[in-house]
N, C-alpha and C positions, 0 to 999 in steps of 0.2 A: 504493500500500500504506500509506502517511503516514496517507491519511485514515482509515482500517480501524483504524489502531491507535490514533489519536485516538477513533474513534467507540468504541472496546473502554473506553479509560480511561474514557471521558464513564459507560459502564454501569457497568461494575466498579472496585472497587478495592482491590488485590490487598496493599497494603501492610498490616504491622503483621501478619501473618496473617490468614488467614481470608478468603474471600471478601465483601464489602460493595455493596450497591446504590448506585449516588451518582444512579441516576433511580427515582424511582418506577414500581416494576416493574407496580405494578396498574395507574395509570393510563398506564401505555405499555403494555400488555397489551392492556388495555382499548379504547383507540383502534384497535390492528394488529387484533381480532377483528372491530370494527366495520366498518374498512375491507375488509375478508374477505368479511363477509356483505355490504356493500355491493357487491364482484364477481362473487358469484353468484348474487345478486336482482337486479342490472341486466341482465344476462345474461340471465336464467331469464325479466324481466317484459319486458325487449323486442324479442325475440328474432322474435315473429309483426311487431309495428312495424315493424323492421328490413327484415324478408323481403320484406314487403307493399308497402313504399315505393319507390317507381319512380325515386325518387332514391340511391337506397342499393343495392337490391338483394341484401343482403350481411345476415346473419343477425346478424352479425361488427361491423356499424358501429357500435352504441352503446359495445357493451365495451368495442372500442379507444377509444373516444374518451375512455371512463370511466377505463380502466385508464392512457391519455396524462394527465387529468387529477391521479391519482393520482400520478404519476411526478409532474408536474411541482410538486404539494404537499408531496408529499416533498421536494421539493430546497429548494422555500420553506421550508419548515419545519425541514433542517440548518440552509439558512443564517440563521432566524430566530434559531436555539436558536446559534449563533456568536456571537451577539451579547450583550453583557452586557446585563440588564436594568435596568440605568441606560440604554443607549441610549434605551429605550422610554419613560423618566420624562423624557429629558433634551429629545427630538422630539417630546412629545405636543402640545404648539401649532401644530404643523407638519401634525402625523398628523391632529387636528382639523379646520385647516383646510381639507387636503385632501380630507377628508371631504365638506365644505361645497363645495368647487371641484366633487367629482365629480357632485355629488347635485342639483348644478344644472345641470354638461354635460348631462347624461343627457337632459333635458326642453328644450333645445336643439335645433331641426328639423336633421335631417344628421349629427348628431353621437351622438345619443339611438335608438336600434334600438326601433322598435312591435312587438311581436308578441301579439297577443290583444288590441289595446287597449290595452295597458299600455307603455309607453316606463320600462324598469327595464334596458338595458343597451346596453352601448357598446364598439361593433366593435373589439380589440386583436389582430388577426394570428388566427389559427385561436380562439381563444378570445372569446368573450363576454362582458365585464369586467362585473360588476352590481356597482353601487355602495352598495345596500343591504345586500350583505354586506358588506362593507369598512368599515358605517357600526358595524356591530357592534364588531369588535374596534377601530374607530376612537374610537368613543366610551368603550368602557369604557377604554381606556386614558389616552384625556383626560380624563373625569372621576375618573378616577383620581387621575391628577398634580392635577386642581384641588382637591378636597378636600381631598389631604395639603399644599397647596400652602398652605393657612389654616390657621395655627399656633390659629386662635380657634375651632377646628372648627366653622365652618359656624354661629355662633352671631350673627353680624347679618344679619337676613332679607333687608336693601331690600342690604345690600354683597356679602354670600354667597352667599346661598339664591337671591335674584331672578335672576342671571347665569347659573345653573343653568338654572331655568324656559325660560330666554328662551335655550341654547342646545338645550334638547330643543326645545322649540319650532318652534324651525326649524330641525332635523333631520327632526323625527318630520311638518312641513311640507311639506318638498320630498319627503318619502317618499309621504305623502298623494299628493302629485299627482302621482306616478306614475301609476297607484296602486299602493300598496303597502302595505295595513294591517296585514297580516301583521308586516310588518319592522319597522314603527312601533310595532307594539305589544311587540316584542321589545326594540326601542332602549330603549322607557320601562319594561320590566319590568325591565332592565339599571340605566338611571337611578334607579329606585327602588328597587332591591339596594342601589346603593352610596348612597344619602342614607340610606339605614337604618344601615349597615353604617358611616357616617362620625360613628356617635352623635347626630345634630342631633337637635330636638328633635320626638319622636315626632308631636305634632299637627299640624305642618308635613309630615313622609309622610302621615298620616292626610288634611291637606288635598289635597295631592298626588295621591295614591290616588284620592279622590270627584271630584278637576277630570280624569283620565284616566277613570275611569267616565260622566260624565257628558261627557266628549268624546266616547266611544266608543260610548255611543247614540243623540248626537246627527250623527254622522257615517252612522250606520244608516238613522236615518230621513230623512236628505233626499238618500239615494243611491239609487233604486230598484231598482240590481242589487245592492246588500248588503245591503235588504228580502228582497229575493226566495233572497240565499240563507239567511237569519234562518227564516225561515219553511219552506225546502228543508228547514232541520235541526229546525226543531220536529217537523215532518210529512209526513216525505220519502215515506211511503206516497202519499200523500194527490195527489200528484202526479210518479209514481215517472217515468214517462218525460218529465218537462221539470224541474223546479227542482228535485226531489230525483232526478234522475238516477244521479248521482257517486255522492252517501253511501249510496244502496240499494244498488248494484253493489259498495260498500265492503263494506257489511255484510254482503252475499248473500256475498261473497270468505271474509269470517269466519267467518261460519256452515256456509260448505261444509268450511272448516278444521278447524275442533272441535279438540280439546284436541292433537291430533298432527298434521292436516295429512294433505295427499292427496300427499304430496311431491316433491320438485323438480321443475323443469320440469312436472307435473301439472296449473296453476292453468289454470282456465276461465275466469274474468273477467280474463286479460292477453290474451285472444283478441278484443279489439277491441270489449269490452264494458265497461271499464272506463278510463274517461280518466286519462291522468297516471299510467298506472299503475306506469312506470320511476322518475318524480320523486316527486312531491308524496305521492302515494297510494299507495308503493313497501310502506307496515308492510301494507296490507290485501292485498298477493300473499304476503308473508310469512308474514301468518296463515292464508291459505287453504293454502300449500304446507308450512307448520313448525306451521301450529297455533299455541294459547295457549301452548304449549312455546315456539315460536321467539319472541312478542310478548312473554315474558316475560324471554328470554334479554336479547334489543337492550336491555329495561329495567333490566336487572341492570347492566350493561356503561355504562348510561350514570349508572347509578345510585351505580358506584362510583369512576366520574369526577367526578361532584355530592361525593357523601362523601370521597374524599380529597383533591380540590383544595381544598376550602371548608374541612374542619374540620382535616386534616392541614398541607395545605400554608399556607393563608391561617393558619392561628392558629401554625404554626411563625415562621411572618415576625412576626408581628406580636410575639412571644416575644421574636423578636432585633432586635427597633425597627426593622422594615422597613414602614412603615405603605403605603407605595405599593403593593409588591409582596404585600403583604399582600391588600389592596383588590384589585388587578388579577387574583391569583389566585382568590378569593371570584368576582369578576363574572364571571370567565370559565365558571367552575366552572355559577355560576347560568344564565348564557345556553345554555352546553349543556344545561343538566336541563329547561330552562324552556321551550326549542324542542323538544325533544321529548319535552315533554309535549303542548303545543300540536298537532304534528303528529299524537300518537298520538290526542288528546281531537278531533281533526280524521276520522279513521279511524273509530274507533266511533261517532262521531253523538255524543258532550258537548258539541261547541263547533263555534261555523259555519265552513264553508271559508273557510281563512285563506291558501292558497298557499304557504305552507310545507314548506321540503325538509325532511329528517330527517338532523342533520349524521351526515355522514360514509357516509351512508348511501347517498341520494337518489344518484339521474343530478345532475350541476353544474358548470360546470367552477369559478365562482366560490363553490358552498358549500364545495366540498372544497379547495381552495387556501385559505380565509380560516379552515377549520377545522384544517386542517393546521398553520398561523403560528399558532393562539392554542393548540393544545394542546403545541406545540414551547414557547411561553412561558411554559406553566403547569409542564413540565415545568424548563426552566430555573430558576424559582423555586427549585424543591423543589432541583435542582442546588447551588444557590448556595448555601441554606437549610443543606445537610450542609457544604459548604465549609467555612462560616464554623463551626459546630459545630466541625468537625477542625482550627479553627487555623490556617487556606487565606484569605488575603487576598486579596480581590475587589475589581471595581471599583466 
């Protein structure tokens, strides 16, 4: 019962009169809906998967496993949000390097799990550990602490700025050779939030920016299955049953949708026509079954996670000279809006299959565990951020 009444104080606070929010109620709203519609779109999209498979037989199997995953991100994310978010500034050298440790097991024969080609995770007990999430809230938390860590803000290139380079580098490296471009190009939209966000001087993002553009299609053309889906998205008609497969089956899922949806359980293409259609490509069962209603809902919800982390919480911190937490909250805020965007620009045919889940959303067991830890963190901020407003000395 201890912990109940802990978790009651952590939301309310009853003193002085009047009831008071000490967590930001929208962006913990905001996440509980997500994860919501994330169990009744895992459910609704794998439910034929489930039944069909000779290993499962059980309609029943994804859910649980999604709904286990869930439980278990919840408890990561009390015991994240337990933590004072000086831990998080005080470990991020550590948090780093394990980043690096993991992101090199993985590609390790034995140790590294292949499925589809891709070697992106490594066996931990009933769960799937993928390192590429973990590289997410790994990195923005380390470049977090480095930036505020340079009293000269980032203002000598070859002593500040170069150390940067060179540790996306070889993050967004060992992600490559997964492969995993999706997450690399996540790592570096993250990376280049916060060099912006840390004041340096704009032509150094601006260069930044044009050397990730011009990695990102010189990576295209000397890979011939990232040609081939480049081209799936230009002109998925054009070759609807082989490289434009997926995003035809996305869009036919939309268009059966129309502004409301054929709804729940209803969707035609989770009938074994549509790949990925629990994870990756989970927003196009939701628009065929909720419609432009439901695709616009998930964007509101994540939309108002983006706005009050970045402009409420980030510029509160940085109000009361919290420059880390400050940063930390902004990037996290960013990598949520910025992934699913990606995923959604993935869904209607704007931007090519990137392999990208939809946090909070997707089947995962490691999206939703590493989503779980960074919005328990973002909300901690904002915690700390009223503390210290009411006179409440933290660590």
């Amino acid at each position: 019962m201890k912990i109940f009444g802990k978790l009651f104080n952590w939301v309310f606070d009853d003193s002085g009169g009047g009831k008071k929010y000490l967590l930001d109620d929208k962006i913990l709203f905001s996440g509980i809906c997500l994860l919501v519609i994330g169990i009744i779109m895992v459910y609704s999209a794998s439910i034929a998967y489930a039944t069909n498979d000779k290993a499962t037989h059980s309609q029943y199997f994804y859910i649980i496993r999604h709904v286990g995953y869930i439980s278990v991100g919840l408890v990561a994310g009390l015991l994240a949000f337990t933590q004072p978010t000086s831990f998080w500034r005080n470990n991020a050298p550590i948090i780093g390097l394990l980043v690096v440790i993991l992101l090199t097991a993985v590609l390790i024969p034995h140790i590294g799990k292949t499925v589809n080609g891709s070697k992106r995770w490594i066996g931990v007990g009933l769960l799937n550990l993928q390192p590429s999430e973990l590289a997410k809230l790994g990195m923005a938390i380390f470049l977090s602490y480095y930036v505020c860590s340079k009293n000269s803000n980032l203002s000598s290139f070859f002593k500040d700025v170069l150390p940067v380079f060179a540790i996306i580098g070889v993050v967004d490296g060992l992600l490559l050779l997964e492969p995993d471009m999706g997450s690399a190009t996540v790592v570096f939209i993250i990376a280049l939030g916060i060099l912006f966000m840390a004041n340096i001087d704009k032509l150094v993002v601006i260069g930044f920016s044009g050397i990730g553009v011009v990695g990102f299609v010189i990576l295209i053309l000397i890979a011939p299955y990232r040609m081939r889906r480049v081209l799936g998205f230009i002109n998925p008609w054009d070759d609807a049953l082989g490289k434009g497969y997926q995003l035809t089956h996305s869009l036919l899922a939309i268009g059966h949708g129309g502004w409301f949806g054929v709804g729940l359980g209803n969707s035609i293409e989770k009938l074994f026509y549509l790949p990925e259609a629990h994870t990756d490509f989970i927003l196009a069962i939701i628009a065929e079954e909720t419609g432009v209603v439901g695709i616009g809902i998930v964007m509101l919800l994540f939309w108002i996670i983006f706005y009050r982390g970045f402009t409420v919480v980030g510029q509160q911190s940085k109000l009361l000279n919290r420059p880390f937490q400050a940063i930390l909250a902004q990037s996290i805020s960013l990598w949520f809006f910025a992934q699913s965007l990606v995923n959604i620009g993935v869904t209607i045919g704007v931007l090519p299959t990137k392999g990208l889940t939809l946090p909070f959303v997707s089947f995962g067991g490691s999206s939703i565990l590493v989503s779980c830890i960074a919005l328990a963190i973002l909300l901690k901020i904002d915690y700390e951020n009223k503390l210290i407003r009411h006179g409440v000395p933290i660590e």
